[in-house]
VEXGUPA-166362 format. One record per residue (C-alpha): residue in one letter; chain; y, z, x. Coordinates in Angstrom, 2 decimals, always signed. Last residue first. Example, Ala and Ser with C-alpha at 12.3 -4.5 7.8 and 13.67 -1.06 7.14 Angstrom:
BEGIN
<site resn="S" chain="A" y="-1.06" z="+7.14" x="+13.67"/>
<site resn="A" chain="A" y="-4.50" z="+7.80" x="+12.30"/>
! end
This chain:
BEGIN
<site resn="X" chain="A" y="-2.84" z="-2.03" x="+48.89"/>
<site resn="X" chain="A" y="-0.57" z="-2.94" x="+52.04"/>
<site resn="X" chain="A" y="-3.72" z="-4.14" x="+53.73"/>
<site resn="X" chain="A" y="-4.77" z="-6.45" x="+50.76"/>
<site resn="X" chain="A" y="-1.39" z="-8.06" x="+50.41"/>
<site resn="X" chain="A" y="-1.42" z="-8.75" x="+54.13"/>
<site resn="X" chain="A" y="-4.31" z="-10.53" x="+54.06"/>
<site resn="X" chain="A" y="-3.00" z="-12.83" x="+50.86"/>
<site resn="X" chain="A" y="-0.09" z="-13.90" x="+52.59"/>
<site resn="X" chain="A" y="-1.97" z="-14.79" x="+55.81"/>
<site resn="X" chain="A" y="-4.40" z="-16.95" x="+53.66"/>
<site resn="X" chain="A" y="-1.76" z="-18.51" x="+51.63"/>
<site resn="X" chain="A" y="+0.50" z="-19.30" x="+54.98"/>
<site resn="X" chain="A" y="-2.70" z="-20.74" x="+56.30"/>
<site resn="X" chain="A" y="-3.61" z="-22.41" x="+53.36"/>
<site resn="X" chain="A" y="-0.08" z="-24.01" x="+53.94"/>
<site resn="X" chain="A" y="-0.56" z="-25.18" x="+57.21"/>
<site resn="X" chain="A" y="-3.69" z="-26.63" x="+56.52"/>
<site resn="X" chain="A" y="-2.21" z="-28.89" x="+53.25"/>
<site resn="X" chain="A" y="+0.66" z="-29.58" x="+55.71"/>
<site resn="X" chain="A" y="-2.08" z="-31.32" x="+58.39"/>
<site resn="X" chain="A" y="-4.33" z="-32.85" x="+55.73"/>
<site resn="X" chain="A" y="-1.68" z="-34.67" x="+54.42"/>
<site resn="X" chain="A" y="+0.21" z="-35.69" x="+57.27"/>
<site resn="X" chain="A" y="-3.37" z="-36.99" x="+58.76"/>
<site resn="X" chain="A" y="-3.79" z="-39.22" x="+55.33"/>
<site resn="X" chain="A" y="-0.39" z="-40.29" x="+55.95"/>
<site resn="X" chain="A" y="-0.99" z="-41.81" x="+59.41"/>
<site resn="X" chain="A" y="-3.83" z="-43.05" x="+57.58"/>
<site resn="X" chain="A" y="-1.70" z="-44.87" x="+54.80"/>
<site resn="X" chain="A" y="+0.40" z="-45.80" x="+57.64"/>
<site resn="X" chain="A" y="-2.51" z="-48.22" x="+59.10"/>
<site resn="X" chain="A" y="-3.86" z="-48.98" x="+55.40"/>
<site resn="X" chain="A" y="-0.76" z="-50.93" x="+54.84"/>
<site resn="X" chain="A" y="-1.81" z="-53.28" x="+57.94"/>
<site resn="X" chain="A" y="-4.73" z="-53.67" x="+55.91"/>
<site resn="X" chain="A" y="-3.39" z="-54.43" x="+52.45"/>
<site resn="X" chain="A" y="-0.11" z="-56.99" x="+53.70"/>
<site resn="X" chain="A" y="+2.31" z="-56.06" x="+51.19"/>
<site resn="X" chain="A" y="+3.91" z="-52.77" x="+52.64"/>
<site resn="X" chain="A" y="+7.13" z="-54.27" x="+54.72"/>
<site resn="X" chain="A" y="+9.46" z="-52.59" x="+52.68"/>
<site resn="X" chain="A" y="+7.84" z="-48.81" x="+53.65"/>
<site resn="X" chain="A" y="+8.29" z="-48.84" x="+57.29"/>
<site resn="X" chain="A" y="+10.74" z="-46.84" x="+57.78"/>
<site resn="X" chain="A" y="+9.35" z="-44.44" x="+55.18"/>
<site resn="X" chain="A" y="+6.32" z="-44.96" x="+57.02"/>
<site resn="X" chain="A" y="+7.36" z="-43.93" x="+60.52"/>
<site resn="X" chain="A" y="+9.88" z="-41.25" x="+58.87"/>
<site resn="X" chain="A" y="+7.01" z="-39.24" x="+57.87"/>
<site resn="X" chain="A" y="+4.58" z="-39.56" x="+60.25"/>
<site resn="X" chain="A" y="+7.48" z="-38.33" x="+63.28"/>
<site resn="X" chain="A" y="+8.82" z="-41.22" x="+64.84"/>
<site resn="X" chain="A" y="+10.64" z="-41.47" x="+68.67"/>
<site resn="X" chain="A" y="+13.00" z="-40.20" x="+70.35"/>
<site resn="X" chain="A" y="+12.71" z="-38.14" x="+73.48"/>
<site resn="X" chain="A" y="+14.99" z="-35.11" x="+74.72"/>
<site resn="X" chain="A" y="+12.25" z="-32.34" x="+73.25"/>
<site resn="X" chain="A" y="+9.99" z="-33.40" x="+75.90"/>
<site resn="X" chain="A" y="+6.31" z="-34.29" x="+75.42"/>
<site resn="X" chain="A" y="+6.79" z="-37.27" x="+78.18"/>
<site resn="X" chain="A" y="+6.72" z="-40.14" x="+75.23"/>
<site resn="X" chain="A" y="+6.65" z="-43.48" x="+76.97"/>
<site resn="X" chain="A" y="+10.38" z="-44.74" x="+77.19"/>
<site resn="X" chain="A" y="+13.24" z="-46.65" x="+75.59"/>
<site resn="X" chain="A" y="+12.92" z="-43.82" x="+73.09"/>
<site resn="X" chain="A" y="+13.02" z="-45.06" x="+69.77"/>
<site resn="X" chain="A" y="+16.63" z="-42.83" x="+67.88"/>
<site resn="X" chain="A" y="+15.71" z="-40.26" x="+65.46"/>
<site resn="X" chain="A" y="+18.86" z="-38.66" x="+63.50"/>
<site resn="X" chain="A" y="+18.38" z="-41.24" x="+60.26"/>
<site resn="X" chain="A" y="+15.10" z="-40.81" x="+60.06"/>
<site resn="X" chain="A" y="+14.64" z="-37.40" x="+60.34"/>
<site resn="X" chain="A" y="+17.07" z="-36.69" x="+58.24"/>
<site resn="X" chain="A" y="+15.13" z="-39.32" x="+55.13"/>
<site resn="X" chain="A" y="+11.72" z="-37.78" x="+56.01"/>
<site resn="X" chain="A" y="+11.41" z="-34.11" x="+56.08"/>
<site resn="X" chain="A" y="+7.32" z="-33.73" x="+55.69"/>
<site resn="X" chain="A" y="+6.65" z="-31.42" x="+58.98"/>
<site resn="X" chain="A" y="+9.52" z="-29.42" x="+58.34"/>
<site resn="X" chain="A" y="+8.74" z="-28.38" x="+54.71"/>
<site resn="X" chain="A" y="+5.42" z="-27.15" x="+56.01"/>
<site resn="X" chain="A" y="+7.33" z="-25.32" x="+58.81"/>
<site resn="X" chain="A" y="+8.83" z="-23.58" x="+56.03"/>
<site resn="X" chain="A" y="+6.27" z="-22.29" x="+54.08"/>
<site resn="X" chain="A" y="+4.77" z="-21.23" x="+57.36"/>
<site resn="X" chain="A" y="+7.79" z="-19.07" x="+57.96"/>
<site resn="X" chain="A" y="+7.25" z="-17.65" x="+54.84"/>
<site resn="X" chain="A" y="+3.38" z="-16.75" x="+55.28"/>
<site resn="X" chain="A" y="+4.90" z="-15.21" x="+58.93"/>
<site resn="X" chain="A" y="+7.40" z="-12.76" x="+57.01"/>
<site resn="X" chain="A" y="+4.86" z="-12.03" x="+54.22"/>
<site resn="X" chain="A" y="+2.59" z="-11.19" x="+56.90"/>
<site resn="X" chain="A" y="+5.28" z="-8.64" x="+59.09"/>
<site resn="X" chain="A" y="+6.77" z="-7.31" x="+55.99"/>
<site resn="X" chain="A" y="+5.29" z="-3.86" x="+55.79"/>
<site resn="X" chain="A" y="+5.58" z="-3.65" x="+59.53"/>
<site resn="X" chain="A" y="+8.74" z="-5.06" x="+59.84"/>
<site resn="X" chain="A" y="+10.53" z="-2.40" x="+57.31"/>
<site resn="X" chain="A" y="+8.37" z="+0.81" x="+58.30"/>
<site resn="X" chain="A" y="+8.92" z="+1.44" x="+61.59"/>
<site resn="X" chain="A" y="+11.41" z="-1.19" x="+63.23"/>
<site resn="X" chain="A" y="+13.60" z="-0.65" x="+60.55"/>
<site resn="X" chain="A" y="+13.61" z="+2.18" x="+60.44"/>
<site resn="X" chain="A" y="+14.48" z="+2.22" x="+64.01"/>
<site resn="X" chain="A" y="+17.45" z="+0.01" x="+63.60"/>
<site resn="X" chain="A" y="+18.86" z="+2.34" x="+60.77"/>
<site resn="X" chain="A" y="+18.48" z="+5.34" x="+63.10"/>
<site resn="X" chain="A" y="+15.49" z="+7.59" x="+62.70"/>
<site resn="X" chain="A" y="+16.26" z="+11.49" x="+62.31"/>
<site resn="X" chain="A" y="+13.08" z="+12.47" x="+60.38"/>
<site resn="X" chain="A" y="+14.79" z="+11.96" x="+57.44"/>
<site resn="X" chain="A" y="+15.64" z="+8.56" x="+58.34"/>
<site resn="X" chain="A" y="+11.95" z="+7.69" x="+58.93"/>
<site resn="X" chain="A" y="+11.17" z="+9.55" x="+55.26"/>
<site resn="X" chain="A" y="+13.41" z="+7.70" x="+53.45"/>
<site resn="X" chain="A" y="+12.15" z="+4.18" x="+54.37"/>
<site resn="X" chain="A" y="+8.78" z="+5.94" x="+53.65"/>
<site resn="X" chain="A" y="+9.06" z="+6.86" x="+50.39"/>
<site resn="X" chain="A" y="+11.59" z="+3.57" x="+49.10"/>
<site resn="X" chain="A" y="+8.05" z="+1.04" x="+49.75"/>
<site resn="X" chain="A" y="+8.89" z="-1.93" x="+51.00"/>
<site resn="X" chain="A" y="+9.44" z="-4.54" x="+48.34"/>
<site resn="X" chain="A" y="+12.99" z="-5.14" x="+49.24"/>
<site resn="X" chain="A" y="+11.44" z="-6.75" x="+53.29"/>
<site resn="X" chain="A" y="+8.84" z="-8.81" x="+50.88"/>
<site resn="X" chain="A" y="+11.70" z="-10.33" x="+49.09"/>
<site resn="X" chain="A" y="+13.94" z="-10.78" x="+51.60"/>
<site resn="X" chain="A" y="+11.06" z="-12.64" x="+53.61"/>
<site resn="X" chain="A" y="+10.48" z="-15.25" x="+51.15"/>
<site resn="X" chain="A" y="+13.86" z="-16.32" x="+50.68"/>
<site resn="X" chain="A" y="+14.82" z="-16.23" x="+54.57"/>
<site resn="X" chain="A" y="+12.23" z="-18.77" x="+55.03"/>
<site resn="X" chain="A" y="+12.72" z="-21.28" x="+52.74"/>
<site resn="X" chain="A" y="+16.35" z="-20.92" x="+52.78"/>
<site resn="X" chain="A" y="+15.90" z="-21.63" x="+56.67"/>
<site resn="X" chain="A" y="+14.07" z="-24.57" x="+56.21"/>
<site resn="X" chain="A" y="+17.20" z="-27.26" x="+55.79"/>
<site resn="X" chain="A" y="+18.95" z="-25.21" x="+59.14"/>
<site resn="X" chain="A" y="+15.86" z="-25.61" x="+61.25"/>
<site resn="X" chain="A" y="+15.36" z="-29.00" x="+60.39"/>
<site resn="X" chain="A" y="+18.65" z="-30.03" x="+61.52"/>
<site resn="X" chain="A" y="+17.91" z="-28.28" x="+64.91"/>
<site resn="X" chain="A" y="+14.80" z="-29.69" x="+65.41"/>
<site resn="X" chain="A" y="+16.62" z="-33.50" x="+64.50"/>
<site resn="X" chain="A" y="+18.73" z="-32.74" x="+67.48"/>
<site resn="X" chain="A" y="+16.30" z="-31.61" x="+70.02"/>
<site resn="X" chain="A" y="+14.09" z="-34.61" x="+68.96"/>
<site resn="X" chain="A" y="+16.41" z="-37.20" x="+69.82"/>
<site resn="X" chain="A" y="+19.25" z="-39.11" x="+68.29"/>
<site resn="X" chain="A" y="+22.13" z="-37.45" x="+70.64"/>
<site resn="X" chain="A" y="+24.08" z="-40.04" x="+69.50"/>
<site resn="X" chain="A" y="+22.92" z="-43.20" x="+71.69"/>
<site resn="X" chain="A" y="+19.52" z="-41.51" x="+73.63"/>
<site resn="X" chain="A" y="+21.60" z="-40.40" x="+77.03"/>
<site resn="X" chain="A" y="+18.77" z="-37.28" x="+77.34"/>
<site resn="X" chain="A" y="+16.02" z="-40.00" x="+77.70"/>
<site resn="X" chain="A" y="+14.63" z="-39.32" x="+81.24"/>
<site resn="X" chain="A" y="+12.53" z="-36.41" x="+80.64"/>
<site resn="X" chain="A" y="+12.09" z="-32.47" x="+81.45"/>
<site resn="X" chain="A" y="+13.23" z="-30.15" x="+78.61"/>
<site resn="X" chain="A" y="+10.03" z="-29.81" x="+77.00"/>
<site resn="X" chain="A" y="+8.13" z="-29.70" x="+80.70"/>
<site resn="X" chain="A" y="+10.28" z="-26.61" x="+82.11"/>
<site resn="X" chain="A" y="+11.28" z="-27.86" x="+85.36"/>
<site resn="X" chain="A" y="+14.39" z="-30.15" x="+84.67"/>
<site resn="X" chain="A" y="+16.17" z="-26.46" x="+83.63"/>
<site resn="X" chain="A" y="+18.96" z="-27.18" x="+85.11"/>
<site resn="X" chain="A" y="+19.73" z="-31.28" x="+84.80"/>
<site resn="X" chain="A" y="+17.84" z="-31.34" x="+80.88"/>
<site resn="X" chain="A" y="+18.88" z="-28.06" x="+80.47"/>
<site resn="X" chain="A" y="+22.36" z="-29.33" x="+80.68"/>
<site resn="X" chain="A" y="+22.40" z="-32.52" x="+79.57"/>
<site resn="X" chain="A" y="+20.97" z="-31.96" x="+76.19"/>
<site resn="X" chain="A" y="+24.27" z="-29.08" x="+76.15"/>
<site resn="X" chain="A" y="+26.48" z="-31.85" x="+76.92"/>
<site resn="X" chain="A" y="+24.99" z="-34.24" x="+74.35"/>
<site resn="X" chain="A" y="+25.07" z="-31.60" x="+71.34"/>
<site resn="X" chain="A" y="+28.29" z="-32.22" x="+70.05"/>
<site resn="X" chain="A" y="+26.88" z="-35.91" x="+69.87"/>
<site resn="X" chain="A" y="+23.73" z="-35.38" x="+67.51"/>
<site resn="X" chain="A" y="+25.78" z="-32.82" x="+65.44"/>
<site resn="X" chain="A" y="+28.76" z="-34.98" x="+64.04"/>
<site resn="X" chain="A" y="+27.16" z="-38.30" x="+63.01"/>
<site resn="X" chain="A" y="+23.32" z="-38.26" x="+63.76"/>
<site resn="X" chain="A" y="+23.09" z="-34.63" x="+62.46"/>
<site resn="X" chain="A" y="+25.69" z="-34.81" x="+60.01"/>
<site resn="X" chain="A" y="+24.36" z="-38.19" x="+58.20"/>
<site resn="X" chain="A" y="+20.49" z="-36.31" x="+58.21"/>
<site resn="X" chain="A" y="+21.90" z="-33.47" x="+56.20"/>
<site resn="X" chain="A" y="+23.61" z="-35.07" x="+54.16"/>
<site resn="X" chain="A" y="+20.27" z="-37.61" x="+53.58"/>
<site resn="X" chain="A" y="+17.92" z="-34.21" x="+53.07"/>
<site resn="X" chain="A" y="+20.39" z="-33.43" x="+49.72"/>
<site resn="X" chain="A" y="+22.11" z="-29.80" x="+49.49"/>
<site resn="X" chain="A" y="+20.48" z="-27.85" x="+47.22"/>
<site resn="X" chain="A" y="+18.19" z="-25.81" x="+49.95"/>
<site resn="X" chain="A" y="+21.55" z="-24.59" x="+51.66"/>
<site resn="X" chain="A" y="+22.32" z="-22.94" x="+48.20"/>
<site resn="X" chain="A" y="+19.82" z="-20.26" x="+48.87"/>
<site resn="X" chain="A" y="+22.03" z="-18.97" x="+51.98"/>
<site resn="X" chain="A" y="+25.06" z="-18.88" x="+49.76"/>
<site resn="X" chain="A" y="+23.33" z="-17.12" x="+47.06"/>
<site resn="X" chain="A" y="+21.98" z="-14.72" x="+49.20"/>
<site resn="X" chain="A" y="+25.55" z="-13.81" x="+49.98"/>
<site resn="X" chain="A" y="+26.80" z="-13.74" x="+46.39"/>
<site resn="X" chain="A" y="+23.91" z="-10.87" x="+46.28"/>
<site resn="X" chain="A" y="+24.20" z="-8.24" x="+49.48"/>
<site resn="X" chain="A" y="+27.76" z="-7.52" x="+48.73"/>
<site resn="X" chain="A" y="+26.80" z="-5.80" x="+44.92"/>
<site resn="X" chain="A" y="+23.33" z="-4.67" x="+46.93"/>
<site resn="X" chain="A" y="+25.28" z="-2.61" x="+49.91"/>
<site resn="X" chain="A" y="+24.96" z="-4.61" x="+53.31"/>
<site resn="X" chain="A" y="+22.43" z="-3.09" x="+56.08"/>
<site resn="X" chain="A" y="+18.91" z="-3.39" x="+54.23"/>
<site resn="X" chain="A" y="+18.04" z="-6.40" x="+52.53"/>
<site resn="X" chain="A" y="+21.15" z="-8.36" x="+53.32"/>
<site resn="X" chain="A" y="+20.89" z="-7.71" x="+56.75"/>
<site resn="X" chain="A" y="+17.36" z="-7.63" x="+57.40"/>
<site resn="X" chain="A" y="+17.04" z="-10.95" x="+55.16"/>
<site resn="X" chain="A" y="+19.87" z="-12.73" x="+57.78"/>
<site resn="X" chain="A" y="+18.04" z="-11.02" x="+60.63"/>
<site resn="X" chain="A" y="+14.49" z="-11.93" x="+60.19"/>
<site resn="X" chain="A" y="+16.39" z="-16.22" x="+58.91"/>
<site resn="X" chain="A" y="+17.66" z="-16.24" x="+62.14"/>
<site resn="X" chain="A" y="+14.71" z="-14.93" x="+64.25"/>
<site resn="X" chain="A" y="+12.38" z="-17.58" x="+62.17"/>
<site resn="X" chain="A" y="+15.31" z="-20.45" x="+62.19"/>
<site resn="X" chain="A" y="+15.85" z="-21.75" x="+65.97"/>
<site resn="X" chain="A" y="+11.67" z="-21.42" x="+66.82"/>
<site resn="X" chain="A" y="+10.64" z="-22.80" x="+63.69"/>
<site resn="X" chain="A" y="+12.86" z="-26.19" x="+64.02"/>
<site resn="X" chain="A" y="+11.92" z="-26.73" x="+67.66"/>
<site resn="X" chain="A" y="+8.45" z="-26.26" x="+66.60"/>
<site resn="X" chain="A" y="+8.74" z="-28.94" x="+63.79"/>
<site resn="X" chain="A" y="+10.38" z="-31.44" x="+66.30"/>
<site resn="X" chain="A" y="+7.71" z="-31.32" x="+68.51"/>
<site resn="X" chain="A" y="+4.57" z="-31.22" x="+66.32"/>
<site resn="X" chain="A" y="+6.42" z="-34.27" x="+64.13"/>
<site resn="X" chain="A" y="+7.23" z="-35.69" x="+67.69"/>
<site resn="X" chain="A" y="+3.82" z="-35.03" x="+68.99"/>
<site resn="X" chain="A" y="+1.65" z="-36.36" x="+65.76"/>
<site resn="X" chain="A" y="+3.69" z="-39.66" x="+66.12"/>
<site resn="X" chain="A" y="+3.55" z="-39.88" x="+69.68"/>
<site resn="X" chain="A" y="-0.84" z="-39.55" x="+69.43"/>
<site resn="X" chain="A" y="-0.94" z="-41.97" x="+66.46"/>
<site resn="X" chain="A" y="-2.88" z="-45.09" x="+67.29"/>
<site resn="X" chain="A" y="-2.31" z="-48.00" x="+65.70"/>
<site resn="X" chain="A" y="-3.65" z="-51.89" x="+66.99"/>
<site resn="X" chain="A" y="-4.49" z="-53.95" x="+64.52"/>
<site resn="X" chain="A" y="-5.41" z="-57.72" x="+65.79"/>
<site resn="X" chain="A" y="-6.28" z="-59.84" x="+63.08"/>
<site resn="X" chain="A" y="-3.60" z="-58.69" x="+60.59"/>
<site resn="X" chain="A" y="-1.08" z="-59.21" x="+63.39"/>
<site resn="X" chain="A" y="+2.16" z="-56.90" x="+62.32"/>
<site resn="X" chain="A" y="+0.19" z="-53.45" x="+62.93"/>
<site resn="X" chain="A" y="+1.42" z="-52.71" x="+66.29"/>
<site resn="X" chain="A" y="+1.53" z="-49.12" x="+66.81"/>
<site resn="X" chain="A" y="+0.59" z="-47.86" x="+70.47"/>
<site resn="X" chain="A" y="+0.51" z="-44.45" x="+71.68"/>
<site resn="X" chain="A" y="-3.28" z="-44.06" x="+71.44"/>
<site resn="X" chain="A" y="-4.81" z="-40.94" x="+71.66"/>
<site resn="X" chain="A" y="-5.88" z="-40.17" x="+67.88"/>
<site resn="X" chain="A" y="-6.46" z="-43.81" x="+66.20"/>
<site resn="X" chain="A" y="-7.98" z="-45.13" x="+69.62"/>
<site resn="X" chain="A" y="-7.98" z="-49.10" x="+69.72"/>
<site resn="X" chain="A" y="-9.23" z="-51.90" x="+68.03"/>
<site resn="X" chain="A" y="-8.57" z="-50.57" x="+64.57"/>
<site resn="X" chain="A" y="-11.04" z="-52.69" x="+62.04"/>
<site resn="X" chain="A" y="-12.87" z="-49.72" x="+60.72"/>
<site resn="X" chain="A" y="-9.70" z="-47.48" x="+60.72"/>
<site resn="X" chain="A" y="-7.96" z="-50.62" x="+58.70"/>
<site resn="X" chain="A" y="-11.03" z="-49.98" x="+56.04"/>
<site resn="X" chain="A" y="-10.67" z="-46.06" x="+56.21"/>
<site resn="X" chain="A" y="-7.72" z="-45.89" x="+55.32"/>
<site resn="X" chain="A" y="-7.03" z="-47.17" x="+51.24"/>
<site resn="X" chain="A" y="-10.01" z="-44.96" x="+50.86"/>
<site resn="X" chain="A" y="-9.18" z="-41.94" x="+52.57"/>
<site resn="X" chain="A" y="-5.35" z="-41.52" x="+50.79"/>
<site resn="X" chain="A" y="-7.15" z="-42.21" x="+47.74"/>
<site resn="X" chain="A" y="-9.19" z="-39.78" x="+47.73"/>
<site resn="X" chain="A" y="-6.69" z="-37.47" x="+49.12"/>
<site resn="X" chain="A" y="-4.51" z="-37.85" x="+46.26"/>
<site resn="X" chain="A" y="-7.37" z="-37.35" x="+44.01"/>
<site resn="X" chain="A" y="-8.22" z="-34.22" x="+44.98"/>
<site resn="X" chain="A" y="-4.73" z="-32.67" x="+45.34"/>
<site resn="X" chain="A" y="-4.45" z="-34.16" x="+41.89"/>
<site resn="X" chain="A" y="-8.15" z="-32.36" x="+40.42"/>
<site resn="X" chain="A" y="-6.60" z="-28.87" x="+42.10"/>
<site resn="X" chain="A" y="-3.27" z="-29.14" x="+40.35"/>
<site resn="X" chain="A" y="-5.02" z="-29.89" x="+37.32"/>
<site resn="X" chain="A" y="-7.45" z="-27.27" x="+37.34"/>
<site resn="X" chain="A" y="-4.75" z="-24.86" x="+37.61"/>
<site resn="X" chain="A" y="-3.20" z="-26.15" x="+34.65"/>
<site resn="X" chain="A" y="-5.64" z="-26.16" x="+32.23"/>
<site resn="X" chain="A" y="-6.88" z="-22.67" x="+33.32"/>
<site resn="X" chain="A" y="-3.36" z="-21.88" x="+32.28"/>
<site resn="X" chain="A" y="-3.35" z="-23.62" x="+29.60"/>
<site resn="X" chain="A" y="-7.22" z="-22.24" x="+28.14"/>
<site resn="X" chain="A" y="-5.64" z="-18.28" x="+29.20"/>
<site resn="X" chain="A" y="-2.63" z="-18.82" x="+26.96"/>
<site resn="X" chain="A" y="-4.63" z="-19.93" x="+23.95"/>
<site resn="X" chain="A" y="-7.30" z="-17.55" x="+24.69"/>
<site resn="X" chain="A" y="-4.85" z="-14.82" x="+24.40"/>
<site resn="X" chain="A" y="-2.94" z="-16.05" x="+22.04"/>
<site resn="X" chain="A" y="-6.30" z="-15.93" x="+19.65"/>
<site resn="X" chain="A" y="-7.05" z="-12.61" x="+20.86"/>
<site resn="X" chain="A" y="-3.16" z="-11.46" x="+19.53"/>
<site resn="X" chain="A" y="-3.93" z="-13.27" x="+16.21"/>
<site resn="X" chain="A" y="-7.38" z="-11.33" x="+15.96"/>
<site resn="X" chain="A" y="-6.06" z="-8.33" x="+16.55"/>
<site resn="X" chain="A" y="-3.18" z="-8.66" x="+14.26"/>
<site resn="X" chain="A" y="-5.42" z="-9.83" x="+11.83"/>
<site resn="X" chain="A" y="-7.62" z="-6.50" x="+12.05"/>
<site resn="X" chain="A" y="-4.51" z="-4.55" x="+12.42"/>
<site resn="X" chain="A" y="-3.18" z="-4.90" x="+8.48"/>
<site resn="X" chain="A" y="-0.60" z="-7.57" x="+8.67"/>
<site resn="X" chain="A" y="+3.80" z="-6.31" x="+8.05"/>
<site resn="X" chain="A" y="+5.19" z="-6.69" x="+4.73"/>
<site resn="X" chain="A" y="+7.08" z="-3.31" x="+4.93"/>
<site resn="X" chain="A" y="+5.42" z="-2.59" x="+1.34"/>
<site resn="X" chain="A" y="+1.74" z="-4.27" x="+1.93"/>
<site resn="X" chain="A" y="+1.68" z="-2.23" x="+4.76"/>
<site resn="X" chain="A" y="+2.45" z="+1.21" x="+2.41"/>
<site resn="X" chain="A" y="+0.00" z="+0.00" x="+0.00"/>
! end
């Protein structure tokens, strides 16, 4: 009587309304997941079939040869040993430049600026991932690439020792080498990276944060202690994110890249193509199937490389969730 008079269902149809979202909600998001997984799938599939017959007909090395000539049909010759070390290259230099960057930035926002501060801040450093790859790629080769030429000169003349800054090709026209484009990359991944590891630095727990300073720690101490410890795998897992992202720029690595007039010595002052920008720069001239099946393996390798890296960053995420619980 009384349910009848606030017109609300007796419980047994609530119950079997709220099992029926339930199922509902659990059948899309079982949908979804298994779609994801089935389109990973299938983009490798076809990634290794549209390969594998220019592999079969590749007369030379596909993983230690430097040479890419894939214009004669009859005579395909690709290997991809420059291409895997200037996207290796160019990545690292990007990783190194924003992981100690992007530690402090979230340290300081996270735990030396008050919260009401703290926020339009983030904001700033989140906005850096809305600004288009080709910007980016126009200051590097326009305004970067040759504000960097008398530092490239310097460790290239002092420091001539150290293999990665060793090389002849340092006078590359705009600074359009692989120190440049590592330094672009670093600033387009470190929202990436600084996003990830402000939230796990906020998540540590308040207890023991007070209890180092109530002990007598100093901030930096604290720190030290509790914050980077707690942090430490969310901190990598991010930085993985982001080298991810680095390994698949295309359109600024394109435009700051210059073709060294030289073999590649594995120095950051060489030119050169990373995957990416080797088939993006190549991409009007796909009409020919087997000398399209030469960058579709180069992208096939791509593929397989950032989908490792990323498992990685899942795996290490995933470990450090378990220790902290």
């Amino acid at each position: 009587m009384t349910d009848e008079v606030a017109g609300s269902s007796p419980p047994a149809a609530r119950s079997t309304s709220r099992r029926r979202g339930d199922g509902i909600f659990r059948s899309l998001t079982t949908g979804s997941s298994l779609a994801i997984v089935v389109s990973i799938v299938l983009i490798g599939l076809f990634l290794l079939i549209q390969a594998v017959p220019s592999l079969l007909v590749d007369n030379i090395n596909f993983f230690t040869s430097p040479e890419w000539s894939t214009g004669d049909v009859a005579n395909l010759r690709f290997g991809i040993r420059d291409l895997l070390v200037v996207t290796i290259l160019s990545s690292l230099v990007a990783l190194v430049i924003a992981m100690p960057v992007a530690m402090g930035i979230a340290l300081f926002l996270t735990h030396y600026l008050p919260p009401r501060v703290a926020r339009p801040f983030a904001y700033v450093i989140d906005l850096l991932a809305a600004v288009p790859s080709i910007v980016f790629g126009l200051w590097g080769a326009k305004v970067l690439g040759p504000a960097l030429e008398p530092l490239a000169t310097f460790l290239n003349t002092k420091l001539s020792w150290f293999p990665l800054f060793s090389g002849n090709n340092v006078s590359l026209a705009g600074g359009g080498n692989i120190f440049t484009a590592g330094i672009v990359l670093s600033i387009m991944i470190l929202p990436i990276i600084t996003a990830v590891s402000r939230e796990v630095f906020q998540q540590t727990p308040v207890m023991q944060i007070e209890g180092a300073l109530a002990l007598g720690a100093t901030r930096w101490e604290m720190v030290r202690t509790t914050v980077l410890p707690f942090g430490r795998s969310g901190y990598i897992a991010g930085s993985m994110l982001g080298l991810g992202r680095a390994l698949g720029e295309t359109v600024a690595v394109l435009l700051i890249l210059r073709s060294s007039p030289l073999p590649s010595s594995f120095s950051v002052f060489d030119g050169g193509y990373t995957f990416a920008s080797k088939i993006a720069s190549a991409a009007p001239e796909f009409s020919e199937p087997l000398s399209t099946g030469a960058y579709i393996a180069a992208g096939l390798v791509l593929f397989v490389f950032t989908f490792a890296v990323n498992a990685l960053a899942r795996y290490v995420a995933g470990r450090g969730k378990a220790k902290a619980s």
